[in-house]
FIKOL-805169 format. One record per residue: residue in one letter; x, y, z of N, C-alpha, C in turn. Coordinates in pm, whole numbers, padded with zeros to 5 digits, always signed. Example, Ala and Ser with C-alpha at 12.3 -4.5 7.8 and 13.67 -1.06 7.14 Angstrom:
BEGIN
A+01319-00569+00780+01230-00450+00780+01320-00330+00780/S+01285-00225+00708+01367-00106+00714+01290+00003+00787/
! end
This chain:
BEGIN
X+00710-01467-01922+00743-01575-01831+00693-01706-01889/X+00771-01831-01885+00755-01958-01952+00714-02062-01810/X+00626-02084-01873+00497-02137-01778+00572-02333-01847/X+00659-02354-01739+00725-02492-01744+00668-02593-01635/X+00757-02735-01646+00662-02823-01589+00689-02795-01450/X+00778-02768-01412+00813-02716-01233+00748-02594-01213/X+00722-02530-01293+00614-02403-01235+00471-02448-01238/X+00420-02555-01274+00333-02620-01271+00294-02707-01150/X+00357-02760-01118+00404-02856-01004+00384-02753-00891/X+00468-02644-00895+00489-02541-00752+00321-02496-00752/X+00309-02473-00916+00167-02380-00864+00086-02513-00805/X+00066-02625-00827-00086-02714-00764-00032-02695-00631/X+00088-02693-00595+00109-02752-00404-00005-02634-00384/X-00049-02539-00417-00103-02396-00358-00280-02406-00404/X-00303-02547-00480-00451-02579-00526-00529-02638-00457/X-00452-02722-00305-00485-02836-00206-00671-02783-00194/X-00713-02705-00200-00832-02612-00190-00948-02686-00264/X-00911-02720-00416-00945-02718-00547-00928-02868-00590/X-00927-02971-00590-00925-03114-00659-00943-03073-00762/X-01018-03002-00829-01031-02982-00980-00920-02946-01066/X-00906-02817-00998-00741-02720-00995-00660-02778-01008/X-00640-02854-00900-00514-02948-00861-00459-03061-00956/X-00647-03111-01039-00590-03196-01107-00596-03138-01273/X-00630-02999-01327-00615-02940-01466-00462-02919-01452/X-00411-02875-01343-00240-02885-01337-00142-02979-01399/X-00203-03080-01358-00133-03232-01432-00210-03249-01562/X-00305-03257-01591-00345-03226-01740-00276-03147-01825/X-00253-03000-01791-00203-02906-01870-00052-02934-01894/X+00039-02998-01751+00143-03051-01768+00208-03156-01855/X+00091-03233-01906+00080-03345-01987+00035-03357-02121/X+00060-03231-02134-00013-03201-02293+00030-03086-02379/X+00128-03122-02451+00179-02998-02502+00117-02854-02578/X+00017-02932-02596-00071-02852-02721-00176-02703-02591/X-00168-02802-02462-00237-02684-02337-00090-02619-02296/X+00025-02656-02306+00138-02583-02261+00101-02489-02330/X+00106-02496-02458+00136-02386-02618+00038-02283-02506/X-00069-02355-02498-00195-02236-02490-00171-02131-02352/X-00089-02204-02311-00100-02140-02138+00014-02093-02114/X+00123-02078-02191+00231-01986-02257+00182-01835-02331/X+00039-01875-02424-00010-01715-02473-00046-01654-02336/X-00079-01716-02267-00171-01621-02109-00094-01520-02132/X-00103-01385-02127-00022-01294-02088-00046-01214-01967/X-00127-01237-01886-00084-01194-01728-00072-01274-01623/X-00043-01272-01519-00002-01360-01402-00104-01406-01306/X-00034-01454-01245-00020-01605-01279-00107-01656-01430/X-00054-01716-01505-00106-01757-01608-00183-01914-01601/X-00141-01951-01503-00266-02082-01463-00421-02021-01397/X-00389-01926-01289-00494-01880-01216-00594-01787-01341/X-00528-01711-01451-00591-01648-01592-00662-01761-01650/X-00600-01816-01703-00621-01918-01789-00775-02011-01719/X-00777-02070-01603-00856-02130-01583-00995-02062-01491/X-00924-01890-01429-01083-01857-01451-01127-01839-01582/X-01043-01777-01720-01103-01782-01846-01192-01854-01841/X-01164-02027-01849-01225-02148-01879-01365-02154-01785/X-01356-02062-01652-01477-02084-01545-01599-01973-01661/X-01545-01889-01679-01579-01757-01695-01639-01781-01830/X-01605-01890-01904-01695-01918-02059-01815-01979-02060/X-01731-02117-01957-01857-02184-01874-01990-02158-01827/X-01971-01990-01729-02062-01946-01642-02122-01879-01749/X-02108-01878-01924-02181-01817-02019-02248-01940-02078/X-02195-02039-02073-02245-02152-02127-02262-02301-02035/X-02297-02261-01949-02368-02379-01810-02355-02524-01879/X-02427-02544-01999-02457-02682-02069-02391-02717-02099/X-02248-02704-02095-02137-02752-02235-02086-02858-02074/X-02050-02952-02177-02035-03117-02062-01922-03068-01968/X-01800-02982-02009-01677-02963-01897-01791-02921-01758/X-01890-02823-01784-01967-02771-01673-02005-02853-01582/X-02029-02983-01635-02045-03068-01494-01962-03172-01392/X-01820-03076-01459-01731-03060-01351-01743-03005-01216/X-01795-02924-01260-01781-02771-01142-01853-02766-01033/X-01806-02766-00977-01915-02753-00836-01961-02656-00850/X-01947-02484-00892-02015-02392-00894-02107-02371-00991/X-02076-02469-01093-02231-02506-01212-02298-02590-01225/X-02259-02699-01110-02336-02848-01119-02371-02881-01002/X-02537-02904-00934-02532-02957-00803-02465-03144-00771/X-02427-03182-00878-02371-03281-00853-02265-03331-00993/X-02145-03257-00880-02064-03277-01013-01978-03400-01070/X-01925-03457-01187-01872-03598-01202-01767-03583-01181/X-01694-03679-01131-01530-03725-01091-01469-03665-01165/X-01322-03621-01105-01230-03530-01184-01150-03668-01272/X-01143-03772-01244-01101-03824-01348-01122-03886-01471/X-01231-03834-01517-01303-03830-01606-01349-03673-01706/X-01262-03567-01672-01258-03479-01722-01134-03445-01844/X-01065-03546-01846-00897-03488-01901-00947-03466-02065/X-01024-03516-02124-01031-03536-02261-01164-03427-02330/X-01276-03374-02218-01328-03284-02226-01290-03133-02183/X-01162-03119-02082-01118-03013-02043-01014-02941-02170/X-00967-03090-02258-00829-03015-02313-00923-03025-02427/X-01045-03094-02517-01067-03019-02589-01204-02897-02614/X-01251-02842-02432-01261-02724-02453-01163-02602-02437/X-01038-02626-02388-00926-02496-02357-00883-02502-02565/X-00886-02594-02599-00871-02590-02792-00936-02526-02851/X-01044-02578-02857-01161-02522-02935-01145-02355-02843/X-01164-02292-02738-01212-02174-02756-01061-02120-02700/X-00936-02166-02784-00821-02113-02768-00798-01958-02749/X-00853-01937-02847-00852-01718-02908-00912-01684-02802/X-01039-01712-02787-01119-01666-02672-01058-01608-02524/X-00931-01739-02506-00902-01770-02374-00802-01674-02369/X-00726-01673-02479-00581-01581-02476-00631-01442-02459/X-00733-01393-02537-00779-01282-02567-00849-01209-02389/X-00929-01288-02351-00919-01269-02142-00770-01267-02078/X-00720-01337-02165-00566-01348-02079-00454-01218-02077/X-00557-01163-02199-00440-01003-02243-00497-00903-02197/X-00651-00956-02178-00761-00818-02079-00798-00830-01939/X-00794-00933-01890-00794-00954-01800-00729-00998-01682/X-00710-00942-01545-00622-00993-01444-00686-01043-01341/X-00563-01081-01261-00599-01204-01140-00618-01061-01027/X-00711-01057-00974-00762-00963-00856-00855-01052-00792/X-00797-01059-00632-00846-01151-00534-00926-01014-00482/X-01060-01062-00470-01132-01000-00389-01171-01045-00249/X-01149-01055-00143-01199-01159+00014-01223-01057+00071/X-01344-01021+00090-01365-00938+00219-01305-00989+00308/X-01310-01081+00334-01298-01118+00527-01146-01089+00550/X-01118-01045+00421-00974-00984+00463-00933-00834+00585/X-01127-00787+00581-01124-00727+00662-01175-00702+00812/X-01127-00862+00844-01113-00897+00950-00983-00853+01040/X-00884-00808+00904-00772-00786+00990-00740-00645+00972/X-00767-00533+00859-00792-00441+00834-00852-00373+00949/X-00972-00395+00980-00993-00293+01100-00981-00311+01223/X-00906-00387+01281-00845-00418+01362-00762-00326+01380/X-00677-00343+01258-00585-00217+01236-00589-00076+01245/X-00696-00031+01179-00778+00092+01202-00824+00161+01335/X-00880+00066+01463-00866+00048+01540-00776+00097+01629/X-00654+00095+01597-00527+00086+01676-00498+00213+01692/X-00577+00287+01548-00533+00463+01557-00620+00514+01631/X-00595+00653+01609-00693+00737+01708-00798+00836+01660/X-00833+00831+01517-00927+00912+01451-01032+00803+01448/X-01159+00881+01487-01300+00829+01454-01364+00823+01319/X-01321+00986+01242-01408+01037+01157-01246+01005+01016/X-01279+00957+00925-01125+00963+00825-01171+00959+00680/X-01109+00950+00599-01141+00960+00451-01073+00803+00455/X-01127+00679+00359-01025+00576+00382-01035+00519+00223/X-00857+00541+00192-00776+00493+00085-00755+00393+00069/X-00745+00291-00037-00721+00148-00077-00621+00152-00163/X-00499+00123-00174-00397+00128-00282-00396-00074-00314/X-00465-00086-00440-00407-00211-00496-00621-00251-00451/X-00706-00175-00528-00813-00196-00423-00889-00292-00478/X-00905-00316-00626-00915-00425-00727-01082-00371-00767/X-01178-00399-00689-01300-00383-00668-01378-00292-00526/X-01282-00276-00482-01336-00167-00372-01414-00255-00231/X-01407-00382-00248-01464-00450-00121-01403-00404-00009/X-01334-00392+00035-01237-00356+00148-01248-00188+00214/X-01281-00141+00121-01352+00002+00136-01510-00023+00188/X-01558-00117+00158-01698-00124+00268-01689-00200+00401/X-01577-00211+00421-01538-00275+00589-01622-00221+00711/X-01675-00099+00717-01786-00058+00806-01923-00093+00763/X-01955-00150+00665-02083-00181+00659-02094-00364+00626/X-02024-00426+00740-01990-00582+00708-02025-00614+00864/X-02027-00716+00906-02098-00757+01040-01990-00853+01085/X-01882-00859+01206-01751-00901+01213-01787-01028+01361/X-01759-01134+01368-01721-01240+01500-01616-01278+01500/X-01566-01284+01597-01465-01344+01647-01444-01407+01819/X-01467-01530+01757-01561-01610+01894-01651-01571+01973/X-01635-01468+02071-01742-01427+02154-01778-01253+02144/X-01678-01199+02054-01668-01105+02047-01751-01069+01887/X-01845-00945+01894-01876-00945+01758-01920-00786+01763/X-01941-00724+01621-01887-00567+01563-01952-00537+01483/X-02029-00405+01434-02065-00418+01340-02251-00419+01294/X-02291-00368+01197-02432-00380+01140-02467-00494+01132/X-02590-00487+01130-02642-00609+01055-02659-00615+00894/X-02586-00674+00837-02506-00699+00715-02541-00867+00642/X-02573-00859+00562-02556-01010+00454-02410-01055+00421/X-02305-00957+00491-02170-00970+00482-02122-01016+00668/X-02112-01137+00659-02090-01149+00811-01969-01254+00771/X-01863-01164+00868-01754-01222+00896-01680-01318+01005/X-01651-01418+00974-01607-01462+01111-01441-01522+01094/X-01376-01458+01200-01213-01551+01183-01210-01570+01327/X-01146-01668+01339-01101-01725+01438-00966-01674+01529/X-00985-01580+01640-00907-01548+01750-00792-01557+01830/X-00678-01539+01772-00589-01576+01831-00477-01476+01904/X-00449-01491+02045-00356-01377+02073-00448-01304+02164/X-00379-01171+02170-00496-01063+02214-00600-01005+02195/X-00722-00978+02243-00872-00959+02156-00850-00781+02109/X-00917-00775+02017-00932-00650+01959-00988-00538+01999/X-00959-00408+01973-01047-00356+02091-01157-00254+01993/X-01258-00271+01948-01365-00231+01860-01412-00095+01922/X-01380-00002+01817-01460+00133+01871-01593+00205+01751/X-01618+00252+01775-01728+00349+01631-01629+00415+01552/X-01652+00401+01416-01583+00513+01324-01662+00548+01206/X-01669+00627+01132-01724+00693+00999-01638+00707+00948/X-01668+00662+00853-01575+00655+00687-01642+00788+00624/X-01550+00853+00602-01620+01040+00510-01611+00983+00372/X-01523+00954+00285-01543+00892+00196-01414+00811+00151/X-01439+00712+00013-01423+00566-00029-01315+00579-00153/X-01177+00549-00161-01114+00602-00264-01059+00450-00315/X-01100+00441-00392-00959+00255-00410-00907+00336-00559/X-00727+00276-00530-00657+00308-00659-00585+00218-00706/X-00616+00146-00833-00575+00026-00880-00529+00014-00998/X-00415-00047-01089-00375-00034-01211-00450-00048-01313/X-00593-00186-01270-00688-00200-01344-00806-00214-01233/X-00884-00072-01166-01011-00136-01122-01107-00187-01169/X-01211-00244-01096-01339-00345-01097-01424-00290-01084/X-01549-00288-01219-01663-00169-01172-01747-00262-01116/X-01822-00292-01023-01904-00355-00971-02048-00349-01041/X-02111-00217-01105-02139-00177-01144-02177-00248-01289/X-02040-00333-01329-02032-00338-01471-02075-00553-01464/X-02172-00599-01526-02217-00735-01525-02067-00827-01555/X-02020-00744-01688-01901-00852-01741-01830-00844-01609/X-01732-00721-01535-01683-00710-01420-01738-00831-01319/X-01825-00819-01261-01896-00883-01145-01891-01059-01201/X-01901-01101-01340-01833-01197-01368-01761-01275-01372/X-01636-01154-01421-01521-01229-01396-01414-01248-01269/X-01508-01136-01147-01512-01174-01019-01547-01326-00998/X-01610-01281-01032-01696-01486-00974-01617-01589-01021/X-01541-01567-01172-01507-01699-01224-01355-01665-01144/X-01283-01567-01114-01168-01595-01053-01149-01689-00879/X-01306-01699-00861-01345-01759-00719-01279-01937-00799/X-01254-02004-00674-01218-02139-00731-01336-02220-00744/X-01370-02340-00813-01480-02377-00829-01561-02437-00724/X-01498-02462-00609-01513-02567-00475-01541-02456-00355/X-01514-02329-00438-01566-02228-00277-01637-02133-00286/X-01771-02228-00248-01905-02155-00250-01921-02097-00147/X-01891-02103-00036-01901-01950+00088-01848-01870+00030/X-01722-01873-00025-01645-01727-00076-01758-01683-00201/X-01747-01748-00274-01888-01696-00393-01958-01596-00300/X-02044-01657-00250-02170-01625-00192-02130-01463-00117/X-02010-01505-00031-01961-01344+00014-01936-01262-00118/X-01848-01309-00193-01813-01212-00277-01964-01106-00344/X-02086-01215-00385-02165-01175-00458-02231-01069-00332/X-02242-01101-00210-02320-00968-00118-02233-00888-00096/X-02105-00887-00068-01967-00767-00059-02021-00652-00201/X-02017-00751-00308-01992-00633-00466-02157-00592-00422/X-02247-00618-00404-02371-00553-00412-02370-00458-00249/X-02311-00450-00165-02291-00320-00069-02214-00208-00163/X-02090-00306-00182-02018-00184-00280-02049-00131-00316/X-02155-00202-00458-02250-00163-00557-02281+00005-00493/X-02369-00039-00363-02447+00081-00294-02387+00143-00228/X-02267+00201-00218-02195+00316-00175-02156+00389-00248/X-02119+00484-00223-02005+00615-00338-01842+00604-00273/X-01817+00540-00410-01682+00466-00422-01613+00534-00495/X-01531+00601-00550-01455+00645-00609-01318+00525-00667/X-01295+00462-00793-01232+00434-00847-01118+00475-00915/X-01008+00488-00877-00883+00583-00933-00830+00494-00997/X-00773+00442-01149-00704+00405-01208-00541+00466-01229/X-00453+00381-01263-00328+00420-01269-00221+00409-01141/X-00125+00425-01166+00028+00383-01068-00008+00454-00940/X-00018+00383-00802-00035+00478-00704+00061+00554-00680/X+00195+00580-00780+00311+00651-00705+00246+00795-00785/X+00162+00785-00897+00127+00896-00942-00046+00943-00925/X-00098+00831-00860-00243+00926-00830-00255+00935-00636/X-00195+00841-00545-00201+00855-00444-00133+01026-00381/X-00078+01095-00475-00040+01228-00453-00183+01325-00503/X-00247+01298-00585-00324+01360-00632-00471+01353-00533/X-00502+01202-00484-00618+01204-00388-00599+01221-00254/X-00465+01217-00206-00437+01298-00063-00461+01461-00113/X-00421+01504-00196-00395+01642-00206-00564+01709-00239/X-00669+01628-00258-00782+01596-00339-00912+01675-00224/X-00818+01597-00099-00936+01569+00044-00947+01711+00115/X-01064+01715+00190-01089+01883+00264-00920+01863+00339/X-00864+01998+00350-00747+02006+00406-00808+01981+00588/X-00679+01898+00691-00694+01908+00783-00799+01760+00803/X-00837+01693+00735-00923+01593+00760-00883+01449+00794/X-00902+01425+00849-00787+01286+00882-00779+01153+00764/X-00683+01097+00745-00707+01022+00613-00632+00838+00673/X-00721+00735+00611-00642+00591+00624-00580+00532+00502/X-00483+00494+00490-00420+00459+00361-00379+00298+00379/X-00439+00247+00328-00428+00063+00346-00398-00020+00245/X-00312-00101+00242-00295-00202+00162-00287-00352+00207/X-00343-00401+00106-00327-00532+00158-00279-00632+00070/X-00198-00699+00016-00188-00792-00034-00144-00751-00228/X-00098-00629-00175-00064-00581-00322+00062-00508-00379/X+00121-00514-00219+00274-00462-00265+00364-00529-00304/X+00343-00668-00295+00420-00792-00343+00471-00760-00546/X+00344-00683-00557+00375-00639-00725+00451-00497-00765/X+00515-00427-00630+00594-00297-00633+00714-00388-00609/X+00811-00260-00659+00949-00305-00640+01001-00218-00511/X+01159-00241-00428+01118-00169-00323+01176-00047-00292/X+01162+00022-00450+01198+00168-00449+01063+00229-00463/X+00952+00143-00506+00806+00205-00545+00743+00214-00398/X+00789+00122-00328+00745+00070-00160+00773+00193-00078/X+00919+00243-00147+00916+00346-00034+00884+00461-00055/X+00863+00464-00260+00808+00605-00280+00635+00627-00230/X+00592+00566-00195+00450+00578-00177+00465+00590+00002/X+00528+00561+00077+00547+00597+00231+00597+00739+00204/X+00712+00769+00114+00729+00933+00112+00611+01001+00080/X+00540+00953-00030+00424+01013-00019+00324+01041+00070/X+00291+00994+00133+00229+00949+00299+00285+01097+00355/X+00405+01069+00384+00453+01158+00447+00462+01279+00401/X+00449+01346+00322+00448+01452+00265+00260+01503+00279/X+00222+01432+00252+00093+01426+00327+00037+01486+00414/X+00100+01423+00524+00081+01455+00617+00112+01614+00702/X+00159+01687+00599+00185+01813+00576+00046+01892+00605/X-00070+01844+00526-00200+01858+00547-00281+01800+00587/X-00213+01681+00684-00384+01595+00746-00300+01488+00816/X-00352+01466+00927-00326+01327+00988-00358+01221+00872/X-00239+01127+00872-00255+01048+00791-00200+00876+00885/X-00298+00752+00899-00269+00656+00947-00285+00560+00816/X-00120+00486+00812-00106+00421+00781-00124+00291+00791/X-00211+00173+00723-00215+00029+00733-00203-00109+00640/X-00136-00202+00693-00057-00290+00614-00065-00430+00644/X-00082-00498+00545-00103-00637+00550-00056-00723+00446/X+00017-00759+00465+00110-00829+00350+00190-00900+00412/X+00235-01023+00315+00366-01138+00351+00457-01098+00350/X+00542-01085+00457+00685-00989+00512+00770-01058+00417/X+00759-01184+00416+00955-01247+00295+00969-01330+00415/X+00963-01362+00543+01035-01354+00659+00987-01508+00648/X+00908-01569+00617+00887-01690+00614+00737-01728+00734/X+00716-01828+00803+00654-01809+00919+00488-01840+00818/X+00393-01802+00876+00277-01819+00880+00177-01745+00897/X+00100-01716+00829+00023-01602+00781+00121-01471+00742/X+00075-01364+00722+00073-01214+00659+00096-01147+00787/X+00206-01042+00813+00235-00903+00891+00121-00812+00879/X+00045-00774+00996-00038-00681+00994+00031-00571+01101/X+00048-00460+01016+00094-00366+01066+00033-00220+01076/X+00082-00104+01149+00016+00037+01144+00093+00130+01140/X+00102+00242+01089+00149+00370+01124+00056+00453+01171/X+00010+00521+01323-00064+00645+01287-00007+00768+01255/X+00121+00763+01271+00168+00918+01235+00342+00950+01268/X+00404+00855+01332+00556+00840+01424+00633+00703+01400/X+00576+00608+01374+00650+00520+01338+00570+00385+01351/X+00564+00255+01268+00573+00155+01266+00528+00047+01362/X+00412+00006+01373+00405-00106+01478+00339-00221+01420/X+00395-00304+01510+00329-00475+01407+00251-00530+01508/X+00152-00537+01493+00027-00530+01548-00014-00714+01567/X+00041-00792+01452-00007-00947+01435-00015-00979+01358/X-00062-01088+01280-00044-01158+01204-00230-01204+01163/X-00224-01246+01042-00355-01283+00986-00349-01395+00867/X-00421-01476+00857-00421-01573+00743-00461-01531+00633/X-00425-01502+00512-00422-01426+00394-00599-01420+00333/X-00681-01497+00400-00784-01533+00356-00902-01448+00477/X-00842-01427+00572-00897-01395+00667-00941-01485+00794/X-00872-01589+00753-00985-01711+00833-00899-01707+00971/X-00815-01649+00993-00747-01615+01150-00674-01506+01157/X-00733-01437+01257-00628-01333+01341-00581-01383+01463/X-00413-01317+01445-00373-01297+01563-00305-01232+01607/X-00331-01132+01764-00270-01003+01761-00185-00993+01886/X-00089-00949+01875+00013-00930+01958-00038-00856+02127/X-00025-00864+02205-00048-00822+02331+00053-00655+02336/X-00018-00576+02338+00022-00414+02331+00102-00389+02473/X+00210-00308+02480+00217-00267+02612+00189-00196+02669/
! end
């Protein structure tokens, strides 16, 4: 994919977050010699690669002058317009470097507070006790959703946790019950060992430089993780999600969740992994849950459920977590 000046343009409208971001966009746009470079990216988005690379060299080398750009390396960082001539000639100088992350490394959003809307969902079914699956799981945060501490205005869930969530309420309130997680499966094309320093790294540098709450969650999310028994499945879920349903004590109830990762299946892979489900379910209650941008246009992400008969759309959530809102049940 050829990373042109209108794909440049589309990607900042989505940086409003980031002033920094927003403004390496028009830099990189303006300089042929950072096109060249941001053309080698070879995975996707190749702006979002490319410039955690550049966070991610940084967070090895704090002192080098681009660093006091950053809000996440500088308590007081200098004007972005005064960066254009130190940004393009550090993406030069450590060109190889950058391409070479760009061919090993991918864009995996980690947000807990994504599971703000996740168990909500969970919720909706009727098993207490389940085995719970992550397809697209990156790092396995989302698999510690019972050990995170949840508000939502007056309403609040949950341990006491260094992971405290809060989104903002909209619609019908949730209805919070007890559950046990039996155990923790995430299956991802390339998982995240938490485990592993470089990993937990290049977590951090994919955070944007201006969002230090998300940092701060991310770094107590990966250290719960850290402390659970997680199971990491690598490879295509159309070929291991058959293997870890088939894996579990027979008869045990199982949750299978995605969030924000089917956008990268095509939608013959979409439905081979629901046949799978279903075939499944041959040996175990199996509840299905879903959170992803329908196509449909509108505002926030479809949060949806299967427990076992069919399909319900439960509400809507802001991709970040920062609002739920749930449909009134009949």
């Amino acid at each position: 994919m050829e990373v042109t000046l209108q794909y440049l343009a589309e990607w900042s409208t989505h940086t409003t977050s980031s002033p920094l971001y927003s403004h390496f966009a028009g830099v990189i746009a303006g300089d042929e010699a950072l096109l060249r470079v941001i053309n080698r990216i070879e995975h996707r988005p190749p702006p979002n690669v490319l410039l955690a690379g550049v966070h991610y060299l940084l967070m090895r080398n704090p002192d080098h002058p681009l660093a006091g750009f950053y809000p996440s390396l500088s308590e007081r960082p200098r004007p972005v317009e005064e960066v254009d001539e130190v940004f393009t000639g550090f993406v030069l100088e450590h060109e190889e470097e950058l391409v070479a992350l760009g061919r090993e490394r991918h864009t995996q959003t980690n947000e807990a507070r994504r599971c703000t809307a996740l168990l909500p969902a969970i919720w909706a079914g009727e098993h207490q006790s389940f085995h719970l699956v992550d397809i697209g799981t990156s790092a396995g945060l989302n698999l510690a959703l019972d050990r995170y501490h949840y508000r939502r205005d007056e309403i609040e869930w949950g341990p006491e946790s260094p992971v405290r969530l809060h989104a903002a309420l909209r619609g019908a309130e949730p209805a919070p019950r007890t559950i046990e997680v039996l155990s923790r499966t995430g299956l991802d094309l390339h998982p995240v060992d938490t485990g592993d320093p470089e990993d937990r790294a290049w977590l951090e540098a994919l955070v944007w430089p201006e969002a230090s709450e998300r940092r701060r969650r991310l770094r107590n999310a990966v250290e719960i993780a850290a402390g659970l028994t997680i199971e990491l499945v690598a490879g295509n879920a159309l070929e291991t999600l058959p293997r870890v349903l088939d894996g579990l004590p027979a008869g045990e109830p199982a949750v299978v969740m995605n969030s924000f990762a089917f956008n990268q299946l095509s939608p013959e892979q979409r439905t081979g992994v629901e046949e799978i489900v279903h075939g499944g379910r041959a040996r175990r209650p199996v509840q299905r849950v879903w959170l992803e941008f329908s196509g449909l246009g509108g505002e926030g992400a479809e949060l949806r459920t299967d427990p076992g008969a069919r399909w319900v759309t439960l509400g809507r959530a802001h991709h970040h977590g920062e609002w739920l809102e749930l449909y009134a049940r009949p």
